[in-house]
N, C-alpha and C positions, 0 to 999 in steps of 0.2 A: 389204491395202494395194495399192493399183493397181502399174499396169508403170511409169506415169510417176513416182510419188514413188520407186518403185525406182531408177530410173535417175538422178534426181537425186541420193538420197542416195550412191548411187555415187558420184559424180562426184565429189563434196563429199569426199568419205574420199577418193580419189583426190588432190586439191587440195592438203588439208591434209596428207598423206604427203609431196608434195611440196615443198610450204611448210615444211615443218619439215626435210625432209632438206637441203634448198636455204639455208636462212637463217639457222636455230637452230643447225642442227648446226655451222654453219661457227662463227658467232659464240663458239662454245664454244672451238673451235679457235685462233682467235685470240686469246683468252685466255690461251694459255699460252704458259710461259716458249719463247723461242727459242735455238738452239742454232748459231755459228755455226763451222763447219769451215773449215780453212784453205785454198786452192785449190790449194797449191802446196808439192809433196813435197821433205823433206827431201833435199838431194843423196847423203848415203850411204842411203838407202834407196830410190834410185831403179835401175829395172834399166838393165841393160849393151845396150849397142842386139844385141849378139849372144845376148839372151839372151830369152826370153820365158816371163813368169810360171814363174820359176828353172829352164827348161827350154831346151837347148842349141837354138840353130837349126839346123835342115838345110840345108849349102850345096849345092846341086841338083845343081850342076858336079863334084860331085867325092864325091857319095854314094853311099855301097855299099850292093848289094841289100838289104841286112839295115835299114840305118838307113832310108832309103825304104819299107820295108814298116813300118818303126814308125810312120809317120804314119795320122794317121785317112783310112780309106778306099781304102787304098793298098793292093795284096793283091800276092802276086808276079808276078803278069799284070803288069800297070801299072808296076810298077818297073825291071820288066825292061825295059817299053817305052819308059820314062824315058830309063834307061842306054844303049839301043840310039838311038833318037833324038837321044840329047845326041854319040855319037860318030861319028856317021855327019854331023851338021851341024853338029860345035860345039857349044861353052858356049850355054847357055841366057840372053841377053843381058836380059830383063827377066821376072818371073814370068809375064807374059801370055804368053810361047812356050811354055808348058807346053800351051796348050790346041790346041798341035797334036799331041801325042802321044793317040793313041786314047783315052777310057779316060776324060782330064778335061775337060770342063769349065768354065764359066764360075763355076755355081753349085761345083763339087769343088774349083776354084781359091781361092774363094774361105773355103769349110772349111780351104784345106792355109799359105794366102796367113800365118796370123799363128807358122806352124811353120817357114818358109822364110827361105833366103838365099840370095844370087846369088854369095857372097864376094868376090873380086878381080875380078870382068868388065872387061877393058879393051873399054871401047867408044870 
């Protein structure tokens, strides 16, 4: 068989892979039955704004070395630099002042951001 009917035939099996993943398979798909979920959660089964996925939040302003090391990525360096930072300037007035404390982060803030709370900040 020459190079050119090879290459053809390729092609052809190439095509028709595609033509059937692209048009049969879908049409199968759409065949079947549909399933349609509610968009909107029961009110007692929804969480407590203090709370994330049944895990207490951290308020920054007023967390001790121990509960700051329990966050992901937080080692005692960092927490300490938390605690020494937050008393030397104040309450940490929106989770972005974190990333002036050595250590975090835009990307680290963003890992700690759904673990955090600012609690009572009068701004």
């Amino acid at each position: 068989m020459s190079l050119f009917l090879r290459k053809i035939i390729f092609c052809l099996t190439i095509f028709s892979a595609v033509f059937y993943f692209r048009f049969w398979s879908q049409a199968q798909f759409n065949d079947l039955p549909h399933v349609i979920v509610p968009s909107t959660a029961i009110a007692s089964d929804a969480p407590s704004p203090q709370k994330e996925q049944g895990r207490e939040l951290i308020d920054i302003n007023t967390a001790t070395l121990e509960e700051l090391t329990s966050l992901p990525g937080i080692g005692p360096k960092i927490a300490a630099s938390i605690i020494k930072d937050r008393e030397a300037r104040g309450p940490f007035q929106t989770l972005n002042d974190l990333t002036r404390v050595k250590g975090i982060g835009d990307k680290k803030l963003k890992t700690l951001s759904p673990f955090l709370s600012l609690g009572s900040v009068v701004r």
